[in-house]
C-alpha positions as a LaTeX table, in Angstrom:
\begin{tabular}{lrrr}
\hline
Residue & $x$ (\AA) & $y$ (\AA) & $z$ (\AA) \\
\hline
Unk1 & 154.40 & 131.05 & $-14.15$ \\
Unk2 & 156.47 & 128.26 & $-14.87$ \\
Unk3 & 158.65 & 128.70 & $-11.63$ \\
Unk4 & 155.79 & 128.67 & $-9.52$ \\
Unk5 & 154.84 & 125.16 & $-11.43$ \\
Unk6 & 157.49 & 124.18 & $-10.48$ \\
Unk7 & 158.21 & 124.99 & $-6.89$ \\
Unk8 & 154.69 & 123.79 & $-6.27$ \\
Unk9 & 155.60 & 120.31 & $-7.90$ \\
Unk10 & 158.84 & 120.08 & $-5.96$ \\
Unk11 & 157.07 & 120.98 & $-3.05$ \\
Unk12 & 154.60 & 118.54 & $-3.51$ \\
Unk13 & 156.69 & 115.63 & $-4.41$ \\
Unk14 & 158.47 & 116.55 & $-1.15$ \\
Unk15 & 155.51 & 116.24 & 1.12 \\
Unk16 & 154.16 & 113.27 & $-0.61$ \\
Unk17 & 157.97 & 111.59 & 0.35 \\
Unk18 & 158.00 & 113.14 & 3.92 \\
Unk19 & 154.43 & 111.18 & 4.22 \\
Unk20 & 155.49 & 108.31 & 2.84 \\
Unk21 & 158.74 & 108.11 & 5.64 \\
Unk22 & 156.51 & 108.92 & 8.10 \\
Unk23 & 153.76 & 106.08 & 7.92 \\
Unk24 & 156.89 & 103.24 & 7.53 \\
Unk25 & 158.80 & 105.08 & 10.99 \\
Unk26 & 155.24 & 104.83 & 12.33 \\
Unk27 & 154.23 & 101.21 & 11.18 \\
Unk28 & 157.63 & 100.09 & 12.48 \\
Unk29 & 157.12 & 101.47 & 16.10 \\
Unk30 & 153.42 & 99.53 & 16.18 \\
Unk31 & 155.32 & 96.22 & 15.14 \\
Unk32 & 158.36 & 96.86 & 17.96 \\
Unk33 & 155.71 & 97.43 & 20.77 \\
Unk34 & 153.07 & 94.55 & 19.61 \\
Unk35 & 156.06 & 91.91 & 19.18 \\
Unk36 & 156.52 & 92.30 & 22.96 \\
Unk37 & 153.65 & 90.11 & 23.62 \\
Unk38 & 155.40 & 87.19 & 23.64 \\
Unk39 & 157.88 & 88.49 & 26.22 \\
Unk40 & 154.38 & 89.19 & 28.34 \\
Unk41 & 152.59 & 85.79 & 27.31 \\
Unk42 & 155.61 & 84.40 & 29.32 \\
Unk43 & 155.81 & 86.83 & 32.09 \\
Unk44 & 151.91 & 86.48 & 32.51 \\
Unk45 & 152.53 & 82.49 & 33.15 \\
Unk46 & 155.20 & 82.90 & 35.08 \\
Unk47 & 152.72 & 84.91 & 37.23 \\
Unk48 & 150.12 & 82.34 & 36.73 \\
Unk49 & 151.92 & 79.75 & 38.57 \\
Unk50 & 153.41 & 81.73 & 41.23 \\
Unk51 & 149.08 & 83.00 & 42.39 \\
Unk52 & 148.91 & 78.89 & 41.94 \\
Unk53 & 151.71 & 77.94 & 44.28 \\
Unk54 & 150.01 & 80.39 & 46.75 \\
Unk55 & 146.65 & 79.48 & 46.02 \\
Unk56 & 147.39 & 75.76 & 46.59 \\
Unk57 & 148.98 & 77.03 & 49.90 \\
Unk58 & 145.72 & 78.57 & 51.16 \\
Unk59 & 143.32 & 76.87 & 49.78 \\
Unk60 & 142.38 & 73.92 & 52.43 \\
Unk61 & 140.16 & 72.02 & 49.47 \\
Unk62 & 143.57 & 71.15 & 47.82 \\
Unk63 & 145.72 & 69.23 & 49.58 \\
Unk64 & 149.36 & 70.15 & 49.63 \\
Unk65 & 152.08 & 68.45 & 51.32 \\
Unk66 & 155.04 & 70.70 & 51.58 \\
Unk67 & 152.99 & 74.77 & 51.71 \\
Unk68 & 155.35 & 77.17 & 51.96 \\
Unk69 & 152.67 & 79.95 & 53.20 \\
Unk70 & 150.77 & 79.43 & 56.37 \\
Unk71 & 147.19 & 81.43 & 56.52 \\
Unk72 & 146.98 & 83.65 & 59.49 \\
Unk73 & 144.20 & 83.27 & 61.89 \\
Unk74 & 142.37 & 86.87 & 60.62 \\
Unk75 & 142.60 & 85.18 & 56.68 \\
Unk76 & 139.58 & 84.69 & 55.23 \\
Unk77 & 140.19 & 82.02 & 53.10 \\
Unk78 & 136.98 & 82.05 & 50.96 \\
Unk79 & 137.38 & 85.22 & 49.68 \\
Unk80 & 141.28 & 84.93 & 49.35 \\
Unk81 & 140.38 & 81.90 & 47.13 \\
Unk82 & 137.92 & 83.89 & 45.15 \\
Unk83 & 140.47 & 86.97 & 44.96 \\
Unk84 & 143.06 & 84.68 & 43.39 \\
Unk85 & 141.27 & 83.12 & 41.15 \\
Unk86 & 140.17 & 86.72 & 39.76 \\
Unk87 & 143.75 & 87.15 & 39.39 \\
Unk88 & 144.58 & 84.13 & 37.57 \\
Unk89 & 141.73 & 84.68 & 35.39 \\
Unk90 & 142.95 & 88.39 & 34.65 \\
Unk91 & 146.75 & 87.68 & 33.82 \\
Unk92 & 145.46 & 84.80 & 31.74 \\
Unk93 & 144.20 & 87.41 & 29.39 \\
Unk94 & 147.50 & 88.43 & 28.27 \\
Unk95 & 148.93 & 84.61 & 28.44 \\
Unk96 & 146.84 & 84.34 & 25.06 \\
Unk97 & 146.38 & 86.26 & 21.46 \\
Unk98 & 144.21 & 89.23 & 22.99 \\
Unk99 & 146.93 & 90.84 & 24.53 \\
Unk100 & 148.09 & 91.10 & 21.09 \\
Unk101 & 146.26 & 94.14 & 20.32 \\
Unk102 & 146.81 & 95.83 & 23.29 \\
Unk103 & 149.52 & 98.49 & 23.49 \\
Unk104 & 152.73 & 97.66 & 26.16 \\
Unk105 & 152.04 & 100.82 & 28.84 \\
Unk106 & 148.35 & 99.14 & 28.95 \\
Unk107 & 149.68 & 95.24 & 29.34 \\
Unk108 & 152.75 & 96.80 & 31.92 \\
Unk109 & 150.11 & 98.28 & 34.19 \\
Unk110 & 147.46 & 95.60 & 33.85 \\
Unk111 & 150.29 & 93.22 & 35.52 \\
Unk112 & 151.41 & 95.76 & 37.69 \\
Unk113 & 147.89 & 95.72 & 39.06 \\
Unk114 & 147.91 & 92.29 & 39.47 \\
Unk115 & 151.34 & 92.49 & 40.69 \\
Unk116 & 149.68 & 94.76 & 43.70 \\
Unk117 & 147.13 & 93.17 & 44.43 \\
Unk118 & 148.81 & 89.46 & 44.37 \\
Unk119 & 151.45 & 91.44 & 47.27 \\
Unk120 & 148.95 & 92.86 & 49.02 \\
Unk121 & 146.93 & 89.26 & 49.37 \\
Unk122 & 150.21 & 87.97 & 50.40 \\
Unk123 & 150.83 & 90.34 & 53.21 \\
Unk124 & 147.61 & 90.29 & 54.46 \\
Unk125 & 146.69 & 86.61 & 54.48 \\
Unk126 & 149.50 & 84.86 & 55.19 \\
Unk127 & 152.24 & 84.07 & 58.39 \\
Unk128 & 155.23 & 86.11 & 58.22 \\
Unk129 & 153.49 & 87.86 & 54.47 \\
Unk130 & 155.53 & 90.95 & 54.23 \\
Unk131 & 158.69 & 88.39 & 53.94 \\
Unk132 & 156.86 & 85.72 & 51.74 \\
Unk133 & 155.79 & 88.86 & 49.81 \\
Unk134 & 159.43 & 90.11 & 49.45 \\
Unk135 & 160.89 & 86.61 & 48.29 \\
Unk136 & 157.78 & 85.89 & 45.90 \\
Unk137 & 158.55 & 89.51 & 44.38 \\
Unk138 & 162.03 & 89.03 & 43.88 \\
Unk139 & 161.21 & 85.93 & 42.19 \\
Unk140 & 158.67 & 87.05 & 39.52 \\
Unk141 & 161.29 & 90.51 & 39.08 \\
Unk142 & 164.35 & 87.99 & 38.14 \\
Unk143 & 162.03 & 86.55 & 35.43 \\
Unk144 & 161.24 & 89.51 & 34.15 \\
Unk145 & 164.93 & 90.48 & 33.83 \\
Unk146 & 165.53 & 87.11 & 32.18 \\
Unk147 & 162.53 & 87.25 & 29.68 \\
Unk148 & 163.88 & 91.21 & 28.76 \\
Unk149 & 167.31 & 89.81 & 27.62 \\
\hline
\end{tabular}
């Protein structure tokens, strides 16, 4: 009887240590993939401006001296406009504190969407776009190679 005692209490005491391990491993992994959000705050601006530059290219309202992007003639600048700003708006979200709570393979493809669809604009609506695409992407990817160390 009293080796059963105590094999049960060992075993217990075991388990209850195990547990114990396993929650701080756990808790540790949650803190290493929320203190990324800084890292995408940055990123997430750095996009910000670069939909800017472009919008401020196409956007006849705002005057800019120098554009580096010339609308084609099939670019319907309204809706471009309108598209961008949806895109500013979106990667905005994870400039601030709610991207905090949001896990990293949800903030990667959130920006990988914008990513996309910021290309795709590009290549559609603009003068030589599959080139201005190219050199815009190769921009935002050296940032991101600078913000991951």
């Amino acid at each position: 009887m009293i080796d059963i005692f105590s094999v049960l209490l060992v075993g217990s005491l075991i388990t209850f240590l195990m547990y114990q391990n396993i929650n701080k491993v756990t808790k540790k992994i949650e803190e290493n993939a929320r203190d990324n959000s800084p890292r995408y705050a940055k990123f997430a601006s750095t996009i910000i401006d670069k939909i800017r530059e472009v919008k401020r290219d196409l956007d006849s309202d705002m005057e800019c001296e120098n554009p580096k992007l010339c609308k084609n003639e099939s670019c319907d600048e309204k809706s471009i406009v309108k598209e961008l700003n949806t895109l500013i708006r979106r990667a905005s979200l994870y400039e601030g504190s709610l991207a905090k709570g949001k896990r990293r393979k949800e903030i990667e493809g959130d920006l990988a969407d914008i990513l996309m669809r910021f290309e795709n604009i590009i290549k559609d609506s603009c003068v030589n776009g599959r080139v201005e695409a190219s050199k815009i992407k190769y921009e935002l990817q050296n940032e991101y190679q600078k913000l991951l160390g």
